[in-house]
PyMOL Python script that loads the backbone (N, CA, C, O; Angstrom):
from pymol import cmd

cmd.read_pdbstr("""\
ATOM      1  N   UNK A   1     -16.428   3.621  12.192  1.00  0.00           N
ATOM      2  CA  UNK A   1     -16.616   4.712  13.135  1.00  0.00           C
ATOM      3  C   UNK A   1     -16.479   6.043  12.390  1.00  0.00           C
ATOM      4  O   UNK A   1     -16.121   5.857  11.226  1.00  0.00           O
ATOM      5  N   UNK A   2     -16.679   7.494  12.755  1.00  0.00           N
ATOM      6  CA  UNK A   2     -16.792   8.595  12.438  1.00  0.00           C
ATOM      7  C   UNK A   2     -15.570   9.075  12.421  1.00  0.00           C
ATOM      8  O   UNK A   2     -15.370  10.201  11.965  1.00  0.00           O
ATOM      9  N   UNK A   3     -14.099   7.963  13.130  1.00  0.00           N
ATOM     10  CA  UNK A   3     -12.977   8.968  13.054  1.00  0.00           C
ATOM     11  C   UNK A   3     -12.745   7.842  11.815  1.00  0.00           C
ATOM     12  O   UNK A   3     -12.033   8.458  11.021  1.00  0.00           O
ATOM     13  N   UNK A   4     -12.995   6.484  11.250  1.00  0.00           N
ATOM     14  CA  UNK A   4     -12.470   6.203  10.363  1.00  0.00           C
ATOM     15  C   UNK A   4     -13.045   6.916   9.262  1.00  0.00           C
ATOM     16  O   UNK A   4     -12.184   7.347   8.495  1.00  0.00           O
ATOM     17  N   UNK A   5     -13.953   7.118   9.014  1.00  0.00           N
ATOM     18  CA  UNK A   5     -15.019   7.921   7.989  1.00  0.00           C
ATOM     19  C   UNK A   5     -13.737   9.114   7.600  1.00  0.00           C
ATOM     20  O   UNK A   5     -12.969   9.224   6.644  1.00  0.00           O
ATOM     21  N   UNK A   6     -13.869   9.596   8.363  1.00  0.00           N
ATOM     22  CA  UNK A   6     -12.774  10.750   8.174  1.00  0.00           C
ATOM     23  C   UNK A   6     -11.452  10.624   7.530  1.00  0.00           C
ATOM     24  O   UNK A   6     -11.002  11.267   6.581  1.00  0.00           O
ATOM     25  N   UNK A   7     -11.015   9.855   8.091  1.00  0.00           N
ATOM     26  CA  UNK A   7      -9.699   9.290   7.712  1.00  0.00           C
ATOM     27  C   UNK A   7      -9.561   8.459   6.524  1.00  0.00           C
ATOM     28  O   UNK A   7      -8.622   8.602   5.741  1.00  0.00           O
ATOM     29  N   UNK A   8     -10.607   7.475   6.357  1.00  0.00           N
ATOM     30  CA  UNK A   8     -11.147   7.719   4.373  1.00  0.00           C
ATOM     31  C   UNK A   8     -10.899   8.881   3.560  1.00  0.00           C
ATOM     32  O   UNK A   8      -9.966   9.207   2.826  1.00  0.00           O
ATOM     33  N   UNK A   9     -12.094   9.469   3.922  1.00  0.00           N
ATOM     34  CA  UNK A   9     -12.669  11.102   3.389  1.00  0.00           C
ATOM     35  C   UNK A   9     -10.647  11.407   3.165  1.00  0.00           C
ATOM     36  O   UNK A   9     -10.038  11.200   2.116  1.00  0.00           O
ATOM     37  N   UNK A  10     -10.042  11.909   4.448  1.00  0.00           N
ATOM     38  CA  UNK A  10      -8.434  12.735   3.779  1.00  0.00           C
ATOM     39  C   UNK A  10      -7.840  11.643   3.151  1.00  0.00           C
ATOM     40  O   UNK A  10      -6.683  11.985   2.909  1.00  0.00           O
ATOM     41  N   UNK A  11      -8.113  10.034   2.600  1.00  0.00           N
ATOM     42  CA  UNK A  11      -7.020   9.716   1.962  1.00  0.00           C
ATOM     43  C   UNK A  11      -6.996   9.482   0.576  1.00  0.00           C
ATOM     44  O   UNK A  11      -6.085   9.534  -0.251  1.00  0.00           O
ATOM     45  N   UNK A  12      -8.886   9.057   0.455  1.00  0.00           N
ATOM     46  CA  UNK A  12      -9.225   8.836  -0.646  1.00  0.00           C
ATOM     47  C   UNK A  12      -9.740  10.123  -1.365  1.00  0.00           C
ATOM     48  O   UNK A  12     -10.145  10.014  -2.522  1.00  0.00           O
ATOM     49  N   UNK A  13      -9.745  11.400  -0.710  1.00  0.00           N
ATOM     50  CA  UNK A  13     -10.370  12.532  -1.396  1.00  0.00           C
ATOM     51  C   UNK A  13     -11.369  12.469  -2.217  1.00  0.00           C
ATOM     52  O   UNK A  13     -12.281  11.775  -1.766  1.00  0.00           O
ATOM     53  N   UNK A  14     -11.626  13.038  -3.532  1.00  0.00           N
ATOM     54  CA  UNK A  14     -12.147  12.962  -4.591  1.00  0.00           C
ATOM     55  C   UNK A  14     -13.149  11.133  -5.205  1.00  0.00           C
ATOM     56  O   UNK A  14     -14.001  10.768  -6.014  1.00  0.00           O
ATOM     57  N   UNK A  15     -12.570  10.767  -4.508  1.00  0.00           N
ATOM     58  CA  UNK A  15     -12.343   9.173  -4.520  1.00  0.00           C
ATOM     59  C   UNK A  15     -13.564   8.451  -3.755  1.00  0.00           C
ATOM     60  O   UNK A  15     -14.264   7.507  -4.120  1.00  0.00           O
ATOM     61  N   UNK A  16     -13.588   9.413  -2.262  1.00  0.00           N
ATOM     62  CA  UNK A  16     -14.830   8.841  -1.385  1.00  0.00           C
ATOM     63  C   UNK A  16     -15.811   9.055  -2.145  1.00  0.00           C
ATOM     64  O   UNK A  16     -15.942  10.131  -2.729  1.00  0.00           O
ATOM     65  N   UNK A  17     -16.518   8.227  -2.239  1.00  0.00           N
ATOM     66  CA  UNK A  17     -17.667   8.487  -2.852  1.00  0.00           C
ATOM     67  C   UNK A  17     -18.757   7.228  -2.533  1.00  0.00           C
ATOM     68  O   UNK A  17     -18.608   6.134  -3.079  1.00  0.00           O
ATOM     69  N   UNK A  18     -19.871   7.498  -1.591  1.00  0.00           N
ATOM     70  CA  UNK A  18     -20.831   6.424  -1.682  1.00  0.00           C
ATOM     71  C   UNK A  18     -21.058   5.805  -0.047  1.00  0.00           C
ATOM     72  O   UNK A  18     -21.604   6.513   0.800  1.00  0.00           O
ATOM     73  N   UNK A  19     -20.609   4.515   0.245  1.00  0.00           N
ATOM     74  CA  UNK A  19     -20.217   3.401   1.152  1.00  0.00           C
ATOM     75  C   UNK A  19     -18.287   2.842   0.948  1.00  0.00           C
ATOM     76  O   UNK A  19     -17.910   1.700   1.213  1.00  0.00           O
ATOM     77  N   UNK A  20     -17.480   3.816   0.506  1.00  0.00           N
ATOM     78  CA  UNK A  20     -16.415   2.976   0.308  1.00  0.00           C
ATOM     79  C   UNK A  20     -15.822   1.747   0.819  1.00  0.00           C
ATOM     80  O   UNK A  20     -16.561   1.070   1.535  1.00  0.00           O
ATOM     81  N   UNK A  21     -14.753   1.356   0.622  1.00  0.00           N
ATOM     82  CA  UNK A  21     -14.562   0.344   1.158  1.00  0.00           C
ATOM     83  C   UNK A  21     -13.254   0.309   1.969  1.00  0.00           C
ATOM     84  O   UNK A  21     -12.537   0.737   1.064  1.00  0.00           O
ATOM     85  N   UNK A  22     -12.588   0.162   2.773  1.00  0.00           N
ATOM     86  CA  UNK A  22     -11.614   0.231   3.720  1.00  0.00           C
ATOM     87  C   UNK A  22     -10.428  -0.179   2.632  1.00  0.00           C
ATOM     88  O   UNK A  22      -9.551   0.674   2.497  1.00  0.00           O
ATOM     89  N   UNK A  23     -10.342  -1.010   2.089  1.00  0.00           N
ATOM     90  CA  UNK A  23      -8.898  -1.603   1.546  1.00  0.00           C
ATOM     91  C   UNK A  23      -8.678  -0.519   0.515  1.00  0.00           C
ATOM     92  O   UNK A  23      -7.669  -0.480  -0.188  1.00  0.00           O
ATOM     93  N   UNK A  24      -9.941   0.606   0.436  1.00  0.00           N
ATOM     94  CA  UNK A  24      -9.627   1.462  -1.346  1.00  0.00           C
ATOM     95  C   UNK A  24      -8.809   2.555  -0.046  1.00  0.00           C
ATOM     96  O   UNK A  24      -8.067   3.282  -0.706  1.00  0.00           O
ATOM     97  N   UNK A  25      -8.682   2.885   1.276  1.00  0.00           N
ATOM     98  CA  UNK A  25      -8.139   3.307   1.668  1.00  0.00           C
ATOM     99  C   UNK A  25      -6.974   3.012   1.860  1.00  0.00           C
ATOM    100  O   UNK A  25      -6.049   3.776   1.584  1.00  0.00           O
ATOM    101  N   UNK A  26      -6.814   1.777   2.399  1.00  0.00           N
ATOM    102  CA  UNK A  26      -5.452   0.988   2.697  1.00  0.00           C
ATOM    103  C   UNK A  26      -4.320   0.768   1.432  1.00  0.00           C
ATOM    104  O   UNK A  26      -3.101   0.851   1.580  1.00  0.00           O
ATOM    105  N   UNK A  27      -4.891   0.527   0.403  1.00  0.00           N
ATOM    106  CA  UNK A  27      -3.960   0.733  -1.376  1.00  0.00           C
ATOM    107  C   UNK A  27      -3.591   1.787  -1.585  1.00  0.00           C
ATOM    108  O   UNK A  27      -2.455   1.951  -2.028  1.00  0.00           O
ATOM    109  N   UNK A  28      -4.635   3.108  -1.274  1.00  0.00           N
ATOM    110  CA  UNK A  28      -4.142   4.215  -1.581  1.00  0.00           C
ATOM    111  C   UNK A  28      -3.171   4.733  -0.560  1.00  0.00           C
ATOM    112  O   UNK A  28      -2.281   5.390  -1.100  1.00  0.00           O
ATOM    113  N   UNK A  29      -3.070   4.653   0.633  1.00  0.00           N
ATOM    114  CA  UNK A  29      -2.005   4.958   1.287  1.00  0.00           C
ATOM    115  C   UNK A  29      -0.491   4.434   0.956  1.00  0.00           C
ATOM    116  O   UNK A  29       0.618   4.938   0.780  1.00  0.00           O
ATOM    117  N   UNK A  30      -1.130   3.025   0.973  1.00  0.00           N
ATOM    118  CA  UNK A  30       0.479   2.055   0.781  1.00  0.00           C
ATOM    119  C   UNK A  30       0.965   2.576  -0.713  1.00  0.00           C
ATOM    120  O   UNK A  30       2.129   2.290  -0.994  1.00  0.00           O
ATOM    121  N   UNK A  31       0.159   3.354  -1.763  1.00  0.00           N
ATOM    122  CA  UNK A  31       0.752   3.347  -2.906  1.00  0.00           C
ATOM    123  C   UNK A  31       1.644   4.833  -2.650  1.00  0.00           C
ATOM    124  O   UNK A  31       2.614   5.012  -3.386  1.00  0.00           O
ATOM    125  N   UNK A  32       1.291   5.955  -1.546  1.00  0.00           N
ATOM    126  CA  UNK A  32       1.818   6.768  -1.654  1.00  0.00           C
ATOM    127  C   UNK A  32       2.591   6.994  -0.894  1.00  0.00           C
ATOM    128  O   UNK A  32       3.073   8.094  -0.624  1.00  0.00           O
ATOM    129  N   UNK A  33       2.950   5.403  -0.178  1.00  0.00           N
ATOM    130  CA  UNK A  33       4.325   5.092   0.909  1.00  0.00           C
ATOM    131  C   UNK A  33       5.298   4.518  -0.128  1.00  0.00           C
ATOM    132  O   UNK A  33       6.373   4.175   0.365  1.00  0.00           O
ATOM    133  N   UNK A  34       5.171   4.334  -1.440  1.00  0.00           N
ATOM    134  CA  UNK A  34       5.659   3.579  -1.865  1.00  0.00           C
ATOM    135  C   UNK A  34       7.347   4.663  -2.415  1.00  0.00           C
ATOM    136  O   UNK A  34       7.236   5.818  -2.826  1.00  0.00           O
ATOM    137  N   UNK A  35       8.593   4.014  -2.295  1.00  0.00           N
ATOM    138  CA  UNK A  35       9.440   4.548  -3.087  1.00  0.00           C
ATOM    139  C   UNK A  35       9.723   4.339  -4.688  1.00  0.00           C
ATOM    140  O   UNK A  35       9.851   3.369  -5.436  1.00  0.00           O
ATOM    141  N   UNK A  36       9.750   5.728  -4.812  1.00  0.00           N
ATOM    142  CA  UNK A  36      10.044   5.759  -6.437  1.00  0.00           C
ATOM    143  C   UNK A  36      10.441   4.311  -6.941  1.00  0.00           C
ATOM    144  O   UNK A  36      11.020   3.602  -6.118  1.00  0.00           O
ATOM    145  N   UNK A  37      10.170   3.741  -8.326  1.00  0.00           N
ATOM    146  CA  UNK A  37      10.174   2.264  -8.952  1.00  0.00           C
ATOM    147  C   UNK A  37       9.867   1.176  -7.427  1.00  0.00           C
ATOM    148  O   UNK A  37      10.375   0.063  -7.555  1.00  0.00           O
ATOM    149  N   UNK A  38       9.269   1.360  -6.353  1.00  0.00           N
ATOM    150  CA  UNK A  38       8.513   0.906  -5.531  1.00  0.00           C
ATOM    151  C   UNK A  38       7.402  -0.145  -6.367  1.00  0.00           C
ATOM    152  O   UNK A  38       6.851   0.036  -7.453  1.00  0.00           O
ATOM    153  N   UNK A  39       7.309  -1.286  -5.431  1.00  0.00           N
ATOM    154  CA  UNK A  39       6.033  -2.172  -6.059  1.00  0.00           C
ATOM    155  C   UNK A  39       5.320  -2.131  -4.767  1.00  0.00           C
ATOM    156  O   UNK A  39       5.738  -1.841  -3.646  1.00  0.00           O
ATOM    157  N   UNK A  40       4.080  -2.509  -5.201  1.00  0.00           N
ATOM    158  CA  UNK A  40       2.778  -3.511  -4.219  1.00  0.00           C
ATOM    159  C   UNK A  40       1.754  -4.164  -4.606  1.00  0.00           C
ATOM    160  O   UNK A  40       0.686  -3.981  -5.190  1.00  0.00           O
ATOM    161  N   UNK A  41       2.460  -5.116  -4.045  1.00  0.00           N
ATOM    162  CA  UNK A  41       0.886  -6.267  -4.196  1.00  0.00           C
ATOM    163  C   UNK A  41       0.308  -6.454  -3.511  1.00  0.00           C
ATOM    164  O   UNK A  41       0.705  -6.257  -2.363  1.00  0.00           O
ATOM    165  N   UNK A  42      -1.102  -6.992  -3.754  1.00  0.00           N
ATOM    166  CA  UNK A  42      -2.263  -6.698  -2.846  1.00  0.00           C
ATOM    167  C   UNK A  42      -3.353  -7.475  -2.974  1.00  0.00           C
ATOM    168  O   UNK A  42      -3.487  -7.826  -4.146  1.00  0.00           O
ATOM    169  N   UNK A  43      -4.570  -8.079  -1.927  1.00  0.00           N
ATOM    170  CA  UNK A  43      -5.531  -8.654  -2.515  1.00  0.00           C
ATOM    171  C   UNK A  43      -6.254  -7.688  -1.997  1.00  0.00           C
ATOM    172  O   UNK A  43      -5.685  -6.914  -1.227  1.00  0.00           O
ATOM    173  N   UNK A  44      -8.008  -7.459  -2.366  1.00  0.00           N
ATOM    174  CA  UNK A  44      -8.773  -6.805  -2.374  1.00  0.00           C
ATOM    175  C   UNK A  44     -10.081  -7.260  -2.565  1.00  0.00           C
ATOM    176  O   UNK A  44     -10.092  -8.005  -3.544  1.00  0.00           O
ATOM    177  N   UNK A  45     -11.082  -7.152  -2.110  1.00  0.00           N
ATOM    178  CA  UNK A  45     -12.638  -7.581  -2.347  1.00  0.00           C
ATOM    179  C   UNK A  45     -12.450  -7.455  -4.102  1.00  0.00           C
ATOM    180  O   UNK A  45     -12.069  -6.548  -4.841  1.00  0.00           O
ATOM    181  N   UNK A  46     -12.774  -8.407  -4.251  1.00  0.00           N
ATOM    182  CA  UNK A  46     -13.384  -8.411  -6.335  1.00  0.00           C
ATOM    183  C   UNK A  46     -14.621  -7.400  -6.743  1.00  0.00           C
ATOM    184  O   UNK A  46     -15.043  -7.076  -7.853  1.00  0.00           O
ATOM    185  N   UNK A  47     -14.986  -7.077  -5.583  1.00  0.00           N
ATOM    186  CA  UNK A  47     -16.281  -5.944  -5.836  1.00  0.00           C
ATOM    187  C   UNK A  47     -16.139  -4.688  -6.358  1.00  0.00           C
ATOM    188  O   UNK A  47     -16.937  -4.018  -7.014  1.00  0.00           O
ATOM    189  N   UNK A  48     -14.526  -4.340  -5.821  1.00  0.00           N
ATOM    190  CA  UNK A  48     -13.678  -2.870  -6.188  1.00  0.00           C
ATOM    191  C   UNK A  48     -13.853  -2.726  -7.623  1.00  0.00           C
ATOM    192  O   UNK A  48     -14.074  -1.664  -8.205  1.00  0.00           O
ATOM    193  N   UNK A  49     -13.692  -4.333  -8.357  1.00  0.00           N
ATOM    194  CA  UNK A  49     -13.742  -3.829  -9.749  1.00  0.00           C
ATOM    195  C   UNK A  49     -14.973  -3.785 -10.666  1.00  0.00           C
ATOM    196  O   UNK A  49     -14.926  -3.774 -11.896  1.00  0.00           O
ATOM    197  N   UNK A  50     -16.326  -3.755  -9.742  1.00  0.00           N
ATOM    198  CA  UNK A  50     -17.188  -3.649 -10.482  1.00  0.00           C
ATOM    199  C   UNK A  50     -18.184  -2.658  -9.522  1.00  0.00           C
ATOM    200  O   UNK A  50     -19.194  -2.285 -10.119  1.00  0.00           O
ATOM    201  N   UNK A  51     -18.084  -2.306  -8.491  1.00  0.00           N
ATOM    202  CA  UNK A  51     -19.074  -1.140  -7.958  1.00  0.00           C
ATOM    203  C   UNK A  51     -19.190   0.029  -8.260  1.00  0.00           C
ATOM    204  O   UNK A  51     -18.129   0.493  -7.843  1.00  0.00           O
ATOM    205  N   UNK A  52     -19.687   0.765  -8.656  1.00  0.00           N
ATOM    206  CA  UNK A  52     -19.848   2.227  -8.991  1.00  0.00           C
ATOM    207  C   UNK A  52     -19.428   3.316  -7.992  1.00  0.00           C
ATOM    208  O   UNK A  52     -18.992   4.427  -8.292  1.00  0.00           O
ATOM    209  N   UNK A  53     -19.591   2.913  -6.975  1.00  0.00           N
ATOM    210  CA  UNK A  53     -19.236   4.041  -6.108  1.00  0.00           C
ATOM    211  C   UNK A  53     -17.515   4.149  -6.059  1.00  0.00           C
ATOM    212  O   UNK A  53     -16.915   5.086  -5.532  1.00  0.00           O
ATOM    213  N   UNK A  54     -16.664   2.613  -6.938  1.00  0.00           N
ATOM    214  CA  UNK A  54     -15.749   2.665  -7.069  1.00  0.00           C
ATOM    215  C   UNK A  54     -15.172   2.920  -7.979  1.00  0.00           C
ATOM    216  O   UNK A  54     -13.946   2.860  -8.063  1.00  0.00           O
ATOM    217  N   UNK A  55     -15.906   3.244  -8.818  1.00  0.00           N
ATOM    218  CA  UNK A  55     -15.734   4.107 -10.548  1.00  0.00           C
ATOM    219  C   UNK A  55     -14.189   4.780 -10.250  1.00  0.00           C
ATOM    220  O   UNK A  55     -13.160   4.375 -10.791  1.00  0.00           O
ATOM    221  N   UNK A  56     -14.264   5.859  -9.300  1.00  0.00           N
ATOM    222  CA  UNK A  56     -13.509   7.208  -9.292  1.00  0.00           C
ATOM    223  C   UNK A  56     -11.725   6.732  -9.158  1.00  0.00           C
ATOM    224  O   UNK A  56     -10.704   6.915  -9.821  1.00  0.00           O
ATOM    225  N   UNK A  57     -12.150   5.962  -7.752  1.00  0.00           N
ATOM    226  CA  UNK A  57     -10.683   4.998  -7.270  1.00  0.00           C
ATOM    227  C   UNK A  57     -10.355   4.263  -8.109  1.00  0.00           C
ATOM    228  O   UNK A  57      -9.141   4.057  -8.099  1.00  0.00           O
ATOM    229  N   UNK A  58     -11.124   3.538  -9.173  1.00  0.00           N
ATOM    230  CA  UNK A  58     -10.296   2.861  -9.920  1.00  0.00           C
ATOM    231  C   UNK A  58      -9.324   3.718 -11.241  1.00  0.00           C
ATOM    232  O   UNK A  58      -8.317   3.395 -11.871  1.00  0.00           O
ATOM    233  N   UNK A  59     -10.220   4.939 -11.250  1.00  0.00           N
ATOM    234  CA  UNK A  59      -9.620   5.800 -12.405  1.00  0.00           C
ATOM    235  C   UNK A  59      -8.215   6.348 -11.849  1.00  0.00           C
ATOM    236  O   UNK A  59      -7.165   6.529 -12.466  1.00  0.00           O
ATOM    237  N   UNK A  60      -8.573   6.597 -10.238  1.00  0.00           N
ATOM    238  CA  UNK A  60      -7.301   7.343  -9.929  1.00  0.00           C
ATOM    239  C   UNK A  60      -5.889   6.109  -9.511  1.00  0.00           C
ATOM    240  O   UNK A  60      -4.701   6.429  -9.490  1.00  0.00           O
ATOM    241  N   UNK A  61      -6.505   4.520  -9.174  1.00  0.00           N
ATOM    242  CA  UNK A  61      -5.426   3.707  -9.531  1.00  0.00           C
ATOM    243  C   UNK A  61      -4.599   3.810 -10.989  1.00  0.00           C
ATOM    244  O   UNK A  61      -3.382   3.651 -11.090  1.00  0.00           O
ATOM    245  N   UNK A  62      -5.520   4.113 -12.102  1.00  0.00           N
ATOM    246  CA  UNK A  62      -4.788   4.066 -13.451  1.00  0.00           C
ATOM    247  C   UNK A  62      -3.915   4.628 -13.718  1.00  0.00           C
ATOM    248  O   UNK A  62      -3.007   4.296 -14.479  1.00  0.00           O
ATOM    249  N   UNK A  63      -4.087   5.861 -12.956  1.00  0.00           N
ATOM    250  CA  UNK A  63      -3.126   7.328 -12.790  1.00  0.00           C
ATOM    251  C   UNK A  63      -2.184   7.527 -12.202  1.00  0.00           C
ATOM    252  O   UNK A  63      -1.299   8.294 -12.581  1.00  0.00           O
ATOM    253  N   UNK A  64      -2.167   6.817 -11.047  1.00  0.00           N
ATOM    254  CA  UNK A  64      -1.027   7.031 -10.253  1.00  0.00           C
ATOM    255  C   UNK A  64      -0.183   5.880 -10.494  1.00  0.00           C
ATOM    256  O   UNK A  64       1.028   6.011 -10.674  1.00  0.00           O
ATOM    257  N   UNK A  65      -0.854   4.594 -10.510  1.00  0.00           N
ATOM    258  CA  UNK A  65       0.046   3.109 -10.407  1.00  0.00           C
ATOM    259  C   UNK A  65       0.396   3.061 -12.005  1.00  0.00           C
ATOM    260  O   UNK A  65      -0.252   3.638 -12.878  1.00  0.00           O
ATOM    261  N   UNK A  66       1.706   2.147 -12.227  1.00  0.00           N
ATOM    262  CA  UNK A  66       1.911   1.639 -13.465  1.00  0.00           C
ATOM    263  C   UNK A  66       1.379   0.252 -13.082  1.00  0.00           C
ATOM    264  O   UNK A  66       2.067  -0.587 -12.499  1.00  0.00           O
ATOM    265  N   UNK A  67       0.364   0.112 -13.377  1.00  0.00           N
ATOM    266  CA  UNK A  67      -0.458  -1.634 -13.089  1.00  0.00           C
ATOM    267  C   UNK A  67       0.610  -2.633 -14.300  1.00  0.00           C
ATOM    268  O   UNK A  67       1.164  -2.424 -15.379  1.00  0.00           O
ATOM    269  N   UNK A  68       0.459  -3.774 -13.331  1.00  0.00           N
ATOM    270  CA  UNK A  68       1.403  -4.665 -13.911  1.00  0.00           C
ATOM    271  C   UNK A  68       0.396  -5.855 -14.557  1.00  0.00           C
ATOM    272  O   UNK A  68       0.509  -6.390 -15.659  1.00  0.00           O
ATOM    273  N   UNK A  69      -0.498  -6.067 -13.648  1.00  0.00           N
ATOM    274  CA  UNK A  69      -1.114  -7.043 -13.434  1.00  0.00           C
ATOM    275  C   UNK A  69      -2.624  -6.575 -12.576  1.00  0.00           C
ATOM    276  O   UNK A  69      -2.616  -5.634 -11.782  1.00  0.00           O
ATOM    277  N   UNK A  70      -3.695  -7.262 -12.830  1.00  0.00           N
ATOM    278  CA  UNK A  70      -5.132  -7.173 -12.177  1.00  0.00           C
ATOM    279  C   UNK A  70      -5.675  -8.185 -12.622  1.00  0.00           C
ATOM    280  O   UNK A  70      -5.934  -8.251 -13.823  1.00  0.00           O
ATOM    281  N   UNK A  71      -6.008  -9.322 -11.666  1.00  0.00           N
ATOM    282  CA  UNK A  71      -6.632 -10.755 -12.385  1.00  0.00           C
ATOM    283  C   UNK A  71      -7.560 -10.636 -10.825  1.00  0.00           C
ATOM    284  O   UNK A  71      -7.168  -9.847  -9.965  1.00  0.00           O
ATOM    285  N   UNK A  72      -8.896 -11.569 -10.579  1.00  0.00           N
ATOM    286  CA  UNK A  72      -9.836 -12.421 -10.140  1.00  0.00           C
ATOM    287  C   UNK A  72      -8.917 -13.461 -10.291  1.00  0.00           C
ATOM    288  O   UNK A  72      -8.551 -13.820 -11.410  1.00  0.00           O
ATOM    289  N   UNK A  73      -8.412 -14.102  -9.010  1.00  0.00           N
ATOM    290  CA  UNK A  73      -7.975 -15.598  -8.695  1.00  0.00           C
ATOM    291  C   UNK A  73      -9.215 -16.589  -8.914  1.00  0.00           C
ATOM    292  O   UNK A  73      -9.200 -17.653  -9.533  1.00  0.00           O
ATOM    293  N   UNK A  74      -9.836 -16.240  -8.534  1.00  0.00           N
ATOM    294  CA  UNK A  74     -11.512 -17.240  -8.189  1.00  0.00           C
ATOM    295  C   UNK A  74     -11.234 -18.052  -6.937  1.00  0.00           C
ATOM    296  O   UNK A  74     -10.571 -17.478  -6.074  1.00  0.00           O
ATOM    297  N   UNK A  75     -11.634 -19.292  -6.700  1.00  0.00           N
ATOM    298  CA  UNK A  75     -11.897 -19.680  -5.879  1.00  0.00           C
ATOM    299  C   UNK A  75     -11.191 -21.347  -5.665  1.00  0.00           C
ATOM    300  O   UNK A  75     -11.791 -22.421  -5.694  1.00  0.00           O
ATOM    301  N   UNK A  76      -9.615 -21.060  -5.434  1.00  0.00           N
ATOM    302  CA  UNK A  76      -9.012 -22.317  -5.624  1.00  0.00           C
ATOM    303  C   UNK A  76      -8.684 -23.010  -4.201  1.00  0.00           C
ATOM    304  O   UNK A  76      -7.670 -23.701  -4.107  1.00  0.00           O
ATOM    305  N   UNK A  77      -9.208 -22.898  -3.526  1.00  0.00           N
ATOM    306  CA  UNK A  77      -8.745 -23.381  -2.101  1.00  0.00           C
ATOM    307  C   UNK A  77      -7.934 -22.396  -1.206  1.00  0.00           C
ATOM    308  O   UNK A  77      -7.555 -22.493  -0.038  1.00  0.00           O
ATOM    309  N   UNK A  78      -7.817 -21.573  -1.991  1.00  0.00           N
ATOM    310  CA  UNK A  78      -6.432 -20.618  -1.752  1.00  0.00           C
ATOM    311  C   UNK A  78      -6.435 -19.629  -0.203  1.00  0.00           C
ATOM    312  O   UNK A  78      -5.437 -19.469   0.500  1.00  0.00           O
ATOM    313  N   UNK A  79      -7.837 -19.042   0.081  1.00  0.00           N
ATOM    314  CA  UNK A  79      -8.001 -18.547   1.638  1.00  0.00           C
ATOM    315  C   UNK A  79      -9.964 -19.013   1.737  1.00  0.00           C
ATOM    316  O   UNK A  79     -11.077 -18.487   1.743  1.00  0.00           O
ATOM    317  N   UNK A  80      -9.247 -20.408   1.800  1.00  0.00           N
ATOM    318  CA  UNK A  80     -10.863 -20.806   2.457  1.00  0.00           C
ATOM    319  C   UNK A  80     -11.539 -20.546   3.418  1.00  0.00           C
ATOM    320  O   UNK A  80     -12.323 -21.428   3.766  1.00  0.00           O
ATOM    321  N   UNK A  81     -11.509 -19.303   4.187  1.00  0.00           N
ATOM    322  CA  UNK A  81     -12.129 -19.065   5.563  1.00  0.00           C
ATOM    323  C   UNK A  81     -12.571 -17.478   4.856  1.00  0.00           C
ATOM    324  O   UNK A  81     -13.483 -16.905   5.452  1.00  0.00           O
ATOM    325  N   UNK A  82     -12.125 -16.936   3.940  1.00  0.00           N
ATOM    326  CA  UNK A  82     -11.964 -15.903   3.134  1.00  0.00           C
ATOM    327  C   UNK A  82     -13.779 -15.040   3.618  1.00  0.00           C
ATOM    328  O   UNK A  82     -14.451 -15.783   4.334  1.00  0.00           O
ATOM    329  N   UNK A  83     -14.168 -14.257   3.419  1.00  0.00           N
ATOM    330  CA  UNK A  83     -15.543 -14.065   3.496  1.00  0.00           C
ATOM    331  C   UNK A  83     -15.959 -12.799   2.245  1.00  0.00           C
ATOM    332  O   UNK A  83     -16.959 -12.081   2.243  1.00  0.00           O
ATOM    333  N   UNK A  84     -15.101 -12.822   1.480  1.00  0.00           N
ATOM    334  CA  UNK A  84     -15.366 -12.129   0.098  1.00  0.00           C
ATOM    335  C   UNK A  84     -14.414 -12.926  -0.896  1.00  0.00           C
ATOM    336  O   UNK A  84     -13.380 -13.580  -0.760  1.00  0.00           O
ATOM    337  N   UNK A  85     -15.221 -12.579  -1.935  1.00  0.00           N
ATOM    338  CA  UNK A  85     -14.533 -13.334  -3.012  1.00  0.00           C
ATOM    339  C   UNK A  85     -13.250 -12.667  -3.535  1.00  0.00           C
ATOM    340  O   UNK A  85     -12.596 -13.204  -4.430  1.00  0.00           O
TER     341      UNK A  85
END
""", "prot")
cmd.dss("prot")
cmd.show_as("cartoon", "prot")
cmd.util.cbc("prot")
cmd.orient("prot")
C-alpha cells in the first residue's frame, strides 16, 4: 500500500531504491531497536544478496551491523511450505 511505501521510504532512506523488499525494512528497524552489544538473527529472501536494487542496503548492513555470520541454508526440509528460497 502507499502508507507502507512510505514507511519503507523513512526507514530505509538512502537505501529505498527500486521495488524493495519488506524484510530490508523489517532488519533495518530491528537493527536500530537493538541495544548496544545487542544481537539479531534473521532469515530473509536469498535475493537480498544478489539484487541490485539491493546494492545500497547491503552496504549500509556492513556499516552499521558487526556481521557475524551470512550463509544460504539451501533447501533442507527446514520451512517446506517456505515460498522463497
Amino acid at each position: 500500500s502507499s502508507t507502507q511505501r512510505e514507511q519503507m521510504r523513512e526507514i530505509l532512506g538512502k537505501a529505498y531504491q527500486g521495488r524493495p523488499d519488506l524484510s530490508m525494512s523489517f532488519i533495518t528497524h530491528a537493527l536500530a531497536a537493538l541495544k548496544p552489544g545487542g544481537a539479531l538473527g534473521c532469515l530473509f529472501p536469498a535475493s537480498l544478496l544478489s539484487l541490485t536494487g539491493a546494492a545500497q542496503w547491503r552496504q549500509d548492513l556492513l556499516e552499521r551491523a558487526g556481521l557475524r555470520m551470512l550463509a544460504s541454508i539451501g533447501d533442507f526440509g527446514l520451512f517446506e511450505y517456505a515460498l522463497v528460497q
